[in-house]
C-alpha positions as CSV (number, residue, x, y, z in Angstrom):
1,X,107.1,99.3,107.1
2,X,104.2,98.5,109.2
3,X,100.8,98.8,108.4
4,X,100.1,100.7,111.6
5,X,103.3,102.4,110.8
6,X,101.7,103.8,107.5
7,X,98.5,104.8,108.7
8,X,100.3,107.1,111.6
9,X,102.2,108.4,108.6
10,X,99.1,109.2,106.2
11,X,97.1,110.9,109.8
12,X,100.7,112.7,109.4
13,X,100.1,113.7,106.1
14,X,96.9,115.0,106.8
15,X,97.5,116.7,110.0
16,X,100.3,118.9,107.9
17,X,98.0,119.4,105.2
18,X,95.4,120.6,107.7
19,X,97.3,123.4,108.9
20,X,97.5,124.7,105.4
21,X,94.1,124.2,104.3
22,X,93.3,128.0,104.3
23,X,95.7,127.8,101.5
24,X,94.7,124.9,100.1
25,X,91.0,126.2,100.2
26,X,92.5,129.3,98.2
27,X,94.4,127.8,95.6
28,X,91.3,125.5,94.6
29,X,88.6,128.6,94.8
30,X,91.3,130.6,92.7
31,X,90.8,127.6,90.0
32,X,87.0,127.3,90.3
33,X,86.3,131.5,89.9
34,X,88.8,131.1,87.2
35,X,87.4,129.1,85.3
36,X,83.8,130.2,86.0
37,X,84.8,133.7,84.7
38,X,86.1,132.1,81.5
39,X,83.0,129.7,81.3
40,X,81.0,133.2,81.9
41,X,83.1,134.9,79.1
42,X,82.5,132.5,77.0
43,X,78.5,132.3,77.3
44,X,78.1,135.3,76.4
45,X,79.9,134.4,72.9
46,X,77.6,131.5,72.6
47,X,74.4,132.6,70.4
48,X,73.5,129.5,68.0
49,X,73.2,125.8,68.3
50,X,77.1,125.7,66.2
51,X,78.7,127.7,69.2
52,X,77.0,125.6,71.8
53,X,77.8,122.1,70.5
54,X,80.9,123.1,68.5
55,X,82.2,125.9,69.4
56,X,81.2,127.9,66.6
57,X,83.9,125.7,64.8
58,X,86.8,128.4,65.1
59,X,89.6,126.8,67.2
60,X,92.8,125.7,65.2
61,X,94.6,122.5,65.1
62,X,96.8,123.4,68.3
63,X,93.9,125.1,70.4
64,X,91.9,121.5,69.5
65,X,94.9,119.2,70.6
66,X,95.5,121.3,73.5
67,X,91.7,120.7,74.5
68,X,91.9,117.3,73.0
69,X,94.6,116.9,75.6
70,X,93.1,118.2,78.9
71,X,89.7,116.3,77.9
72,X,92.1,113.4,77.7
73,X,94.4,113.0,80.4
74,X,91.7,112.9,83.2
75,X,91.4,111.6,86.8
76,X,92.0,108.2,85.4
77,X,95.5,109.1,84.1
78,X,96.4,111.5,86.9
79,X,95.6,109.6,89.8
80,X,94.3,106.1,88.4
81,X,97.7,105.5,86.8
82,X,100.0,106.9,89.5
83,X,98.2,104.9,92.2
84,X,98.5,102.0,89.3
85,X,102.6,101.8,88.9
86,X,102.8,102.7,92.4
87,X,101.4,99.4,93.3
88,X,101.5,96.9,90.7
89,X,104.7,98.4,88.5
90,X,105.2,97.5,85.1
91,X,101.5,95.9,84.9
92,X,100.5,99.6,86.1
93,X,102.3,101.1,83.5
94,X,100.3,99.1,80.7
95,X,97.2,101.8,81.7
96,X,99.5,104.1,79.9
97,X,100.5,102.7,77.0
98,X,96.8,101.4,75.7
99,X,95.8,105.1,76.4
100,X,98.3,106.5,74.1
101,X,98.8,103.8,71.4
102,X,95.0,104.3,71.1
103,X,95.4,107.6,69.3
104,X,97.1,105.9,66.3
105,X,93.6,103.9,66.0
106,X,91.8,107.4,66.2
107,X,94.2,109.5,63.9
108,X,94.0,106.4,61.1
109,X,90.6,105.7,61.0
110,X,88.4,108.1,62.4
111,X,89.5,111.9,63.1
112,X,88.7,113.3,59.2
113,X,86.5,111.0,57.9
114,X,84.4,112.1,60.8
115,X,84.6,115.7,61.2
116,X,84.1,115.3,57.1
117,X,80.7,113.2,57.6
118,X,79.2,114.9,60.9
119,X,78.0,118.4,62.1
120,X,77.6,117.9,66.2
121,X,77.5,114.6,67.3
122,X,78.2,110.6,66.1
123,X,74.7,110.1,65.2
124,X,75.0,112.7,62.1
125,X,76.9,110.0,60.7
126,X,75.4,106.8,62.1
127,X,72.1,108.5,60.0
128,X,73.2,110.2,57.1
129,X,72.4,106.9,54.9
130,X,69.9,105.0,57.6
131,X,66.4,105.9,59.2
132,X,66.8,108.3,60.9
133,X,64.7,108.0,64.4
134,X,65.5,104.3,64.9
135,X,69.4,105.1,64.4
136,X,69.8,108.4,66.4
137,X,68.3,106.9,69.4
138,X,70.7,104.2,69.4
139,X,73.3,106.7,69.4
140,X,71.9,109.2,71.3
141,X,71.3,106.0,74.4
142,X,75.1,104.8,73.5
143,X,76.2,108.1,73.9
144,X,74.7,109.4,77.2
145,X,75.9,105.2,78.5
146,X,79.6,105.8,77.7
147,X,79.6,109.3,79.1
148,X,78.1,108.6,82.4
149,X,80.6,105.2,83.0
150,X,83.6,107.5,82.6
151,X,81.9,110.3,84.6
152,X,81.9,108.0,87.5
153,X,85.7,107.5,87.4
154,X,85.8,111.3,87.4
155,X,83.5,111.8,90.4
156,X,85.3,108.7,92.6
157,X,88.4,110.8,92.1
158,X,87.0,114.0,93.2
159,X,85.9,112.5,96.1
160,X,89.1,110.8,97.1
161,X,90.7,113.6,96.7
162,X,89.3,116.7,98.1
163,X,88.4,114.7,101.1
164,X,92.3,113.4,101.7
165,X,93.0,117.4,101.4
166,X,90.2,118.6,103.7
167,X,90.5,115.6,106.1
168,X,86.9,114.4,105.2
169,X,86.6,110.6,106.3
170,X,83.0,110.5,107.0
171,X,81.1,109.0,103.2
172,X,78.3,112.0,104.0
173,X,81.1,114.2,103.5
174,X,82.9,112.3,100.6
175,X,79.5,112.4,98.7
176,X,78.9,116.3,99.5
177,X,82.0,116.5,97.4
178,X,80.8,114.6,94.4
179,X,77.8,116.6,94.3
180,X,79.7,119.7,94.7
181,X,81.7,118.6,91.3
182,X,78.2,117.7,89.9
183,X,77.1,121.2,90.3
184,X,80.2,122.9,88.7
185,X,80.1,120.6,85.9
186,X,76.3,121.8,85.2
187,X,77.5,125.4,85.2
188,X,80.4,125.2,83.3
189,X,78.2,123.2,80.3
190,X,75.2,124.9,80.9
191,X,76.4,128.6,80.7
192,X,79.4,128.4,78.7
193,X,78.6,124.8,75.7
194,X,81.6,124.0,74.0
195,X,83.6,127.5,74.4
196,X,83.5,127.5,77.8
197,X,84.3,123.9,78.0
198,X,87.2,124.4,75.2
199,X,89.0,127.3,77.2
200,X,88.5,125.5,80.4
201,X,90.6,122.6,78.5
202,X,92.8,124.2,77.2
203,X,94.0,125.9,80.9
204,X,93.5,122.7,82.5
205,X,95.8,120.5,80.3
206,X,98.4,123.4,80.5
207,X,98.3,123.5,84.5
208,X,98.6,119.4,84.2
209,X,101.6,119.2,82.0
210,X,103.1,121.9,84.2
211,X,102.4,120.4,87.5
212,X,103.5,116.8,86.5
213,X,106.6,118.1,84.7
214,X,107.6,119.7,88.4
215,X,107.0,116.2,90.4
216,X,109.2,114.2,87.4
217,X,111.7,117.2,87.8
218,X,111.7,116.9,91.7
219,X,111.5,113.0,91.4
220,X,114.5,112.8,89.2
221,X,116.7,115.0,91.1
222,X,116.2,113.4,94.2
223,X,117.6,110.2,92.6
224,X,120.0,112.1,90.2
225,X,118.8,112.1,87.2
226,X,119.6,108.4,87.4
227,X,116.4,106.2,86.5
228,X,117.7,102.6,87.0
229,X,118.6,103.8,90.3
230,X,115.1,105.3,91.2
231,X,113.1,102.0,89.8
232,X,115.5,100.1,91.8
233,X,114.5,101.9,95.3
234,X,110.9,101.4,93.9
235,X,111.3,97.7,93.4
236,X,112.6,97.5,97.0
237,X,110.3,100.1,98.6
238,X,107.2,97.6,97.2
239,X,108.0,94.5,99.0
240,X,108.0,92.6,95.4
241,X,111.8,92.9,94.8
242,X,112.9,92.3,91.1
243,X,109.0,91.4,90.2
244,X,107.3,94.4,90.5
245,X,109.5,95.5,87.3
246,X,108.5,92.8,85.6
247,X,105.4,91.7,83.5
248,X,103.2,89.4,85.4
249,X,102.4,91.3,89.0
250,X,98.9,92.1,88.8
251,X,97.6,90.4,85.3
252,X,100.2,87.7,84.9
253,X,99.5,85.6,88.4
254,X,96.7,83.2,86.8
255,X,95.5,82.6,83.9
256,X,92.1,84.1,84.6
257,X,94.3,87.7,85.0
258,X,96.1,87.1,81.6
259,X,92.9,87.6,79.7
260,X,92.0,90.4,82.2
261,X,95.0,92.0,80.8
262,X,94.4,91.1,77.2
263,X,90.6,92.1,77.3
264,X,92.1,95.6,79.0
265,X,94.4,96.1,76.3
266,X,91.6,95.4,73.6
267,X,89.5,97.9,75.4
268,X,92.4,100.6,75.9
269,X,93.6,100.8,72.2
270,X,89.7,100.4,70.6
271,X,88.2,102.6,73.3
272,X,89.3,106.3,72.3
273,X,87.7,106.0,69.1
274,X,85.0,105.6,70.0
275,X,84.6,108.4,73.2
276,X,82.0,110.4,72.2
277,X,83.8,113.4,74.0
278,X,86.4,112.9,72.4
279,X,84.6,112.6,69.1
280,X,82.9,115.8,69.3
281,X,86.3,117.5,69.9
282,X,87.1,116.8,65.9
283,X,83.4,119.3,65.2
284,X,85.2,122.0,66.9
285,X,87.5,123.1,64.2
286,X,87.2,124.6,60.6
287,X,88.6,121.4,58.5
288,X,89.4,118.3,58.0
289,X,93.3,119.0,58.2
290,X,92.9,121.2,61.4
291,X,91.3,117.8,63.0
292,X,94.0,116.0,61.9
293,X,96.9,118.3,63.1
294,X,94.8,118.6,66.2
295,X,95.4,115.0,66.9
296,X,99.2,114.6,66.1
297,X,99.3,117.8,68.9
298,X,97.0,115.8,71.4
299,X,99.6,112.4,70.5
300,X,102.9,114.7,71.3
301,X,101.3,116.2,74.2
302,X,99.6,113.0,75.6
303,X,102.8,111.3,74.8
304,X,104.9,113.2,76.8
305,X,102.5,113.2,79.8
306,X,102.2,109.6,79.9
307,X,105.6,109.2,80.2
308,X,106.5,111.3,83.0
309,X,103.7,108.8,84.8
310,X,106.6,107.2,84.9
311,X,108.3,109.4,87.6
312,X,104.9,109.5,89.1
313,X,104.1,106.0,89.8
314,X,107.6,104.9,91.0
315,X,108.5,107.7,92.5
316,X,105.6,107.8,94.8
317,X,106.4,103.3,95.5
318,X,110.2,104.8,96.3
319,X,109.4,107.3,98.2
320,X,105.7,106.8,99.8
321,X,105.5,103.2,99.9
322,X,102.4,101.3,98.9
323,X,101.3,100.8,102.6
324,X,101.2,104.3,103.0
325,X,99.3,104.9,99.8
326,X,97.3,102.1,100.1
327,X,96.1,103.1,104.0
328,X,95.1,106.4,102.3
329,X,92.5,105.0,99.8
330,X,92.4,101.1,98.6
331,X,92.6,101.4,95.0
332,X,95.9,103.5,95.3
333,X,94.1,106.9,94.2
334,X,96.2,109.1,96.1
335,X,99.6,108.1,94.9
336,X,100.1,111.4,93.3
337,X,98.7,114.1,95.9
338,X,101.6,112.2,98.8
339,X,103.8,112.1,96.5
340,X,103.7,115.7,95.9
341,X,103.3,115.8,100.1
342,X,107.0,113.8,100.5
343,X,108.7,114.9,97.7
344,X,108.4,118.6,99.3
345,X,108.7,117.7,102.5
346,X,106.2,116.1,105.3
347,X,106.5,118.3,107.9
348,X,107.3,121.9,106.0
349,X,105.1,123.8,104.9
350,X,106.9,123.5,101.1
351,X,105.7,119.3,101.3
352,X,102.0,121.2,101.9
353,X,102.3,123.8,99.0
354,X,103.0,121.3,96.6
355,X,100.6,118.8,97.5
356,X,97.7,121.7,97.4
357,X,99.0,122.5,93.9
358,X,99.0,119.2,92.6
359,X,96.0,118.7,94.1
360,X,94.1,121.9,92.5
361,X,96.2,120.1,89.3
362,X,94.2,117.4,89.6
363,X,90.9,119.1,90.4
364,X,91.2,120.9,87.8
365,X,91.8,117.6,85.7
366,X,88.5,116.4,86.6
367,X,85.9,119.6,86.6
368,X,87.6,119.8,82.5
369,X,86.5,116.5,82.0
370,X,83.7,116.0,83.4
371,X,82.4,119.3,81.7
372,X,83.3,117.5,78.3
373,X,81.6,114.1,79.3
374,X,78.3,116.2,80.0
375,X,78.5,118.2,76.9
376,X,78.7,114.9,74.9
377,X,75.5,113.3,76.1
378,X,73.3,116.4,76.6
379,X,74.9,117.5,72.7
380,X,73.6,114.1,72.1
381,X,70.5,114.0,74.2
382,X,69.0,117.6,72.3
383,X,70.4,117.0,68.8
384,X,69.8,112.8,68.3
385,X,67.0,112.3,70.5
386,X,65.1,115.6,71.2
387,X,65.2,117.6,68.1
388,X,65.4,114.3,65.8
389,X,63.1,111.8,67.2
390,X,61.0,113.4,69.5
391,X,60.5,116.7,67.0
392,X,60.9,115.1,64.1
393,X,63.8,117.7,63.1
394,X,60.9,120.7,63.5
395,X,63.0,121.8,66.5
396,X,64.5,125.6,66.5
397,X,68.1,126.3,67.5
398,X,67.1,127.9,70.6
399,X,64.7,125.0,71.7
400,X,67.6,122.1,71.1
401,X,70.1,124.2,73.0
402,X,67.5,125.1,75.9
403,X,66.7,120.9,75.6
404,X,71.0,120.6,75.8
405,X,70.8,122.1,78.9
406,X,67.7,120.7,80.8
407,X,70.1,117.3,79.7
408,X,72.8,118.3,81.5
409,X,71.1,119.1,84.5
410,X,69.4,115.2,84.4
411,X,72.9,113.5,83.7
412,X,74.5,116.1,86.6
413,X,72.0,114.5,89.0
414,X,72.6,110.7,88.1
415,X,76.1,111.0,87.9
416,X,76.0,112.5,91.4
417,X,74.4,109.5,92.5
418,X,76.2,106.9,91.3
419,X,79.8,108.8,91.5
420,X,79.0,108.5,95.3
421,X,78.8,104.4,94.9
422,X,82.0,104.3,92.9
423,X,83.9,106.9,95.3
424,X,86.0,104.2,96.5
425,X,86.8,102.2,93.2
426,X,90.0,102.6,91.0
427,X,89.5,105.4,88.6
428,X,91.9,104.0,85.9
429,X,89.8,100.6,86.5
430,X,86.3,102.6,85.7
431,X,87.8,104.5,83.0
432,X,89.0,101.4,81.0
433,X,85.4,100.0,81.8
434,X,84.6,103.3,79.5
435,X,86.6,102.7,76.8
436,X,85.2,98.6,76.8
437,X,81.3,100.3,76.2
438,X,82.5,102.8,73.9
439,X,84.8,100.2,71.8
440,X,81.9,97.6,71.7
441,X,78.7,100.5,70.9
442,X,80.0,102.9,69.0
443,X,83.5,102.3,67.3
444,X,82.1,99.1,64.9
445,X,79.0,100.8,63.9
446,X,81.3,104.1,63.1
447,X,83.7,102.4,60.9
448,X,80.8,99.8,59.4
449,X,79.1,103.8,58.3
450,X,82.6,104.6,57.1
451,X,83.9,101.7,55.4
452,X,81.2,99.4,54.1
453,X,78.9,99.9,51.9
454,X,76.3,96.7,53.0
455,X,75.6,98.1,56.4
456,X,72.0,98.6,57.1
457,X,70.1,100.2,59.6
458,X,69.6,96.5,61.4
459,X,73.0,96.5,61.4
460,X,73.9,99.6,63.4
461,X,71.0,98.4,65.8
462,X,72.2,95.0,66.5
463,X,75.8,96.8,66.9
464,X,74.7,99.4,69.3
465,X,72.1,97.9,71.7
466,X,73.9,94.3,71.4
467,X,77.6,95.9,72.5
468,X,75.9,98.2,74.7
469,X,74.1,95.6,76.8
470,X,76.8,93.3,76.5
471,X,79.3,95.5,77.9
472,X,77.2,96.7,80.6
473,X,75.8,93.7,81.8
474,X,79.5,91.5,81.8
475,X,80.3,94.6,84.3
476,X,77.4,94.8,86.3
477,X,78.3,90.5,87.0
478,X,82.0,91.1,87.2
479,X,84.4,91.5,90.2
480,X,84.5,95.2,89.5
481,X,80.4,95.2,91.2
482,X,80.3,92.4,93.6
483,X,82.8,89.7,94.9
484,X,85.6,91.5,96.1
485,X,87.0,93.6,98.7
486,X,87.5,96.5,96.3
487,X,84.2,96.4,94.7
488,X,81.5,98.7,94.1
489,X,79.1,96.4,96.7
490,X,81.9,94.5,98.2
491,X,79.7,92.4,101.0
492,X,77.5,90.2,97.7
493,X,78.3,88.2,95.7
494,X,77.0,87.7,92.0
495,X,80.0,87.9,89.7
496,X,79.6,84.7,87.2
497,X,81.6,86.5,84.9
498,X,85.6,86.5,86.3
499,X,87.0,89.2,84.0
500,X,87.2,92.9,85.6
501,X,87.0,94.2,81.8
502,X,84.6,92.9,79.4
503,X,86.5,94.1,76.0
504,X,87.4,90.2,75.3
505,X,83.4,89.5,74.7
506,X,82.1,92.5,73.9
507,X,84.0,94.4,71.6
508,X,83.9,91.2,68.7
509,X,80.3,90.8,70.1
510,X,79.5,94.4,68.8
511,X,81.9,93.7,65.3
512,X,79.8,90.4,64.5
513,X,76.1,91.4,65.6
514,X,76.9,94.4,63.2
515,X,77.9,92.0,60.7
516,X,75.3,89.3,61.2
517,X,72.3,92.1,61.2
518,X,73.5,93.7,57.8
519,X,73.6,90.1,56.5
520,X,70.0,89.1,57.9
521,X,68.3,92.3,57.1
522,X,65.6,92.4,54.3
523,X,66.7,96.4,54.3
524,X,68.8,97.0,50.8
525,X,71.4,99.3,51.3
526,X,71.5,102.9,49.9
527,X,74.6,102.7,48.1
528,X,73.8,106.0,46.6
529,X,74.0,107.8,49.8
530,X,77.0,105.8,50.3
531,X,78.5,106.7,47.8
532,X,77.8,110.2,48.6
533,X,78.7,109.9,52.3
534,X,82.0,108.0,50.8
535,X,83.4,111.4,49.1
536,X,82.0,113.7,51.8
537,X,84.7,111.6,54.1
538,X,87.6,111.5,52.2
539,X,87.5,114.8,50.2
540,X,85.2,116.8,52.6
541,X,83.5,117.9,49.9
542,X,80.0,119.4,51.3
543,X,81.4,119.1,55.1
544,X,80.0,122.0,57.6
């Protein structure tokens, strides 16, 4: 297929989706009043600083997993995969697995020893045997960091896809769209804290799971149920042949792309232990054991998404074509949404149902997340920072959660500006970026608290700020900023550093700075509180 051939075929697309944009229009101002009314219904619940950052703590194991779930499986997995498979194949598929096998690293290591040890946020447990002021701030900064990198993934994917829907081409209009997601997310965190957020989850990751089991359904039938036969039209559809099943596509072609893939993976499976929205979802429920059935919910449920991505990602090479997807947005963003558009027909008005359902799927997907994202760093902003540092813990309930919100309203508005730089960037790319800062900052200094007993305040420093600013600033000189036709600032070049992922550095940078500063510190270590903080984690003895 020609490339002029596909983009006549995407103005196609769009031409059929405009003539059912009143309906389109509806179905995603059904979802938004939705879940404003339930983010309403839930601020009225929310009268303490427990019910803002936690929830009040009263959601069981399967509420948690499914809001584990829809927090989860964002625009990264939705559309950043799909677009993923649907042009690199089995190397796109590899996204999917690091996501999921990274659960097993959370459930093992992390989940109950945390929600033992901590009340709202990380730094409870970064502190509870360190200085205080010096150690919240680090967390409080790695925190808000983390959050904002995967908020941009979320707001590039809004952008891409509301404007493919509404036939926006012009950037003015693709960055009235971030800051239209910017402003939801503000109201869904500020009025409703972590019960709004929760329910909002929990419908979201139930409209996901329903909407991609239809596609795999439809995808499957079309081929008959036969899935050698429907990777075979996919190998031929991509122009690749027999490769594009095969390991090798996108991260095997030089040697420079096999450590690209193994820093990914590094950054994939370490990554989700360290998400600080993710980690606040284990405060939301009443024990220890609800956090842990909570996660072997979010892993069955997860699980079972990620592989229908399957159907997904080479459906949409089968049966769009990557030069179709590929004139539609670059970084292959919109795999899903044409999928949805073909598999129901081009030219009917079922092809344009389906795609504005799937679509609304997806926004949905992201206003879910991103509302998580901002509770975690304004959650970490009021309780670490504001009501520990700067207030010396003389702070009222109702000033940190007034504080919470101000935060969110800051990180709405930076995240607004630089979502509208990233708008054209792979989301699954940005989101593994995420998972690289959060694996270097956060998950070493968390299981140092946990584990050892000659970690020091120096040492969660030197972990923090060193992984922190090693993470950020391999990225900011890597391929993903400058260099290349798909960067963020693709007409410079500065990118001395050739990996797209920095895991490979960064994540045993922030291990052995955490080591080194223990080691080097004149600091001895309160083995008492230890000790203490030892039995809180394994028997929850003492937990809130």
């Amino acid at each position: 297929m020609s490339s002029t051939h596909s983009v006549l075929l995407t103005t196609a697309a769009a031409n059929d989706a405009s003539e059912h944009r009143p309906l389109i229009i509806t179905l995603f101002a059904a979802f938004v009043l939705a879940t404003l009314a339930i983010t309403i219904w839930a601020g009225r619940q929310t009268r303490s600083a427990a019910d803002f950052y936690a929830g009040g703590r009263q959601f069981t194991g399967f509420q948690n997993g499914l809001a584990i779930s829809g927090d989860y499986m964002s625009a990264a997995s939705f559309l950043g995969i799909a677009g993923a498979i649907s042009l690199f194949g089995y190397d796109g598929f590899l996204y999917s697995i690091g996501f999921l096998v990274a659960w097993l690293v959370a459930l093992l290591l992390v989940a109950e020893p945390l929600r033992n040890s901590g009340r709202y946020t990380m730094g409870d447990v970064l502190a509870y045997r360190m200085r205080q002021r010096p150690v919240r701030t680090a967390a409080g900064t790695s925190t808000i960091v983390v959050s904002i990198f995967y908020l941009l993934a979320q707001m590039a994917g809004a952008g891409v896809l509301v404007s493919l829907l509404l036939g926006i081409t012009s950037d003015g209009g693709k960055i009235a769209i971030v800051a239209l997601v910017g402003v939801l997310m503000i109201l869904y965190v500020t009025i409703g804290g972590m019960k709004g957020t929760t329910w909002v989850q929990m419908v979201k990751a139930v409209l996901l799971i329903a909407g991609t089991l239809l596609i795999t359904f439809l995808v499957l039938l079309k081929y008959g149920f036969n899935v050698s036969e429907l990777l075979g039209k996919a190998a031929e559809n991509s122009g690749k042949g027999a490769a594009f099943l095969e390991p090798g596509l996108k991260y095997g072609l030089t040697p420079t792309s096999k450590l690209d893939f193994l820093s990914l993976g590094i950054a994939l499976v370490l990554g989700t232990a360290g998400l600080p929205h993710i980690l606040i979802r284990f405060y939301t429920v009443p024990t220890a054991r609800a956090a842990r059935k909570s996660v072997n919910w979010a892993i069955g449920i997860i699980g079972a998404f990620y592989l229908m991505t399957i159907a997904l990602g080479f459906g949409a090479a089968a049966i769009v074509g990557p030069e179709e997807i590929t004139a539609s947005n670059k970084a292959g963003n919109t795999a899903a949404p044409l999928l949805a558009l073909h598999i129901g027909g081009v030219d009917s008005a079922g092809g344009a149902i389906l795609l504005a359902v799937i679509s609304a799927v997806a926004f949905a997907t992201i206003l879910a997340v991103v509302a998580g994202l901002t509770l975690a760093s304004s959650s970490s902003f009021a309780h670490d920072i504001y009501a520990n540092v700067i207030r010396k813990g003389q702070a009222t309930e109702k000033e940190e959660v007034r504080a919470a919100r101000y935060a969110t309203v800051l990180i709405g508005i930076v995240s607004i500006g630089l979502g509208a730089m990233a708008r054209d960037l792979n989301v699954a790319g940005l989101v593994a970026l995420a998972f690289a800062v959060a694996a270097s900052a956060n998950l070493p200094t968390i299981l140092y608290s946990l584990f050892w007993k000659r970690f020091t305040t120096q040492g969660a420093l030197w972990s923090i700020y060193g992984g922190l600013a090693s993470s950020v600033l391999l990225v900011l000189f890597s391929p993903v900023v400058s260099s290349k036709p798909t960067s963020m600032f693709p007409g410079v070049d500065f990118a001395w550093f050739p990996l797209e992922n920095p895991g490979l550095i960064s994540i045993p940078l922030g291990f052995l700075l955490g080591w080194l500063g223990s080691l080097l510190s004149k600091e001895e270590p309160d083995r008492g509180k230890y000790a203490e903080l030892e039995v809180k984690s394994l028997t929850g003895v003492g937990a809130h």
